[in-house]
C-alpha positions as CSV (number, residue, x, y, z in Angstrom):
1,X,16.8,-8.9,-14.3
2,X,15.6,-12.0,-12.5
3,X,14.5,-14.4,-15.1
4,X,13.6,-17.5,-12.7
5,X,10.2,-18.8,-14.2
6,X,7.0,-18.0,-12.2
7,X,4.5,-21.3,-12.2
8,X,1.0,-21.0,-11.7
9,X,0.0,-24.7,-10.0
10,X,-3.7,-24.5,-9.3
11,X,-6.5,-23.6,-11.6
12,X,-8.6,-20.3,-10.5
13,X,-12.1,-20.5,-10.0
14,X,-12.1,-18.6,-13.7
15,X,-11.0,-22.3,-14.7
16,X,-8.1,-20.1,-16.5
17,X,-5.3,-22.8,-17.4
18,X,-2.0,-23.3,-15.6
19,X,0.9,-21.0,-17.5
20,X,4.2,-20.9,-16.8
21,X,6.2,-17.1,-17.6
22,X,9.5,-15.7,-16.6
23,X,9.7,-12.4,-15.2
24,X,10.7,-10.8,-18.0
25,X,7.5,-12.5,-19.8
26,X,5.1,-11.2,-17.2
27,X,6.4,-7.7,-17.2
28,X,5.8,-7.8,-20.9
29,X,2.1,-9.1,-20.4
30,X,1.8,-6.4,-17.6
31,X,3.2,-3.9,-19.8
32,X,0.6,-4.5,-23.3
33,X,-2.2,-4.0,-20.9
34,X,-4.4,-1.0,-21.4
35,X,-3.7,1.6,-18.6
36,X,-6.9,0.9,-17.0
37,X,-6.9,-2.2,-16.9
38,X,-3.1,-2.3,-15.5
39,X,-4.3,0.8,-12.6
40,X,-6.8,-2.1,-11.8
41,X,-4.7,-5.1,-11.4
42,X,-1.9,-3.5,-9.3
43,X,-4.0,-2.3,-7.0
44,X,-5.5,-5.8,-6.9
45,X,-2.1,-6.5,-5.9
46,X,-1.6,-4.5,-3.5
47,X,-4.6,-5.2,-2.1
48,X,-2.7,-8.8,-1.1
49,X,0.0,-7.6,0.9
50,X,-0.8,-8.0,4.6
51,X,0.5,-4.9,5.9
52,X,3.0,-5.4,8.4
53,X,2.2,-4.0,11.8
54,X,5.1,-3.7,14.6
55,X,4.2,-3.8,18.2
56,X,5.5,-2.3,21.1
57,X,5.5,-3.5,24.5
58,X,3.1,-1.4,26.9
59,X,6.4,-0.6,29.1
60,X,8.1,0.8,26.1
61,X,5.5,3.5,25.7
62,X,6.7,6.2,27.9
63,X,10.0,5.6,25.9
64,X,8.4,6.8,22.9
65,X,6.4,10.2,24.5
66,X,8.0,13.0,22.7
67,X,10.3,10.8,20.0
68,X,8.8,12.7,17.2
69,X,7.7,16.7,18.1
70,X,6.0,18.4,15.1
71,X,5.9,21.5,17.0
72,X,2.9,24.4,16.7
73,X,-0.1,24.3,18.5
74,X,-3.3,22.3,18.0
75,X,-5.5,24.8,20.3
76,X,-4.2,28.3,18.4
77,X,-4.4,26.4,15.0
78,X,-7.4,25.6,15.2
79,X,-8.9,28.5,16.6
80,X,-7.6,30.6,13.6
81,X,-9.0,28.3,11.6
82,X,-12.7,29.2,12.7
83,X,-12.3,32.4,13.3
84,X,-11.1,32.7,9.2
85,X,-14.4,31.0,8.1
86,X,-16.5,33.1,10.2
87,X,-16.2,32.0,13.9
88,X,-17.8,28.4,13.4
């Protein structure tokens, strides 16, 4: 496991003081949390990750038409859908 130490250098707004923790520290921390409260602070985590979104040039688009086929079809599907819950 990667022990290199992690180093908070600002203070938060919650004026919570600078620690320093290895990685093996903070999983511990992370760890003796109640399961609530670690659901909530991994998804505040998550919630930082910029996602990471991968263009494609506007000439490369006809490229792509037909690079994934899920088969079936949308129009029958969905007519057998209404007409099992009552033809709406």
């Amino acid at each position: 496991m990667n022990t290199r130490n992690l180093t908070k250098t600002e203070e938060t707004a919650s004026g919570a003081i600078p620690v320093e923790l290895s990685e093996a520290e903070l999983v511990e921390a992370v760890r003796r949390l109640s399961p609530k409260r670690r659901e909530d602070l991994l998804d505040k985590l998550q919630a930082l990750r910029e996602p990471v979104v991968r263009g494609v040039p506007a000439d490369r688009l006809y490229d792509l038409t037909g690079l994934v086929s899920l088969g079936g079809d949308a129009l029958a599907d969905t007519e057998a859908l209404y007409d099992g819950n009552g033809g709406h």
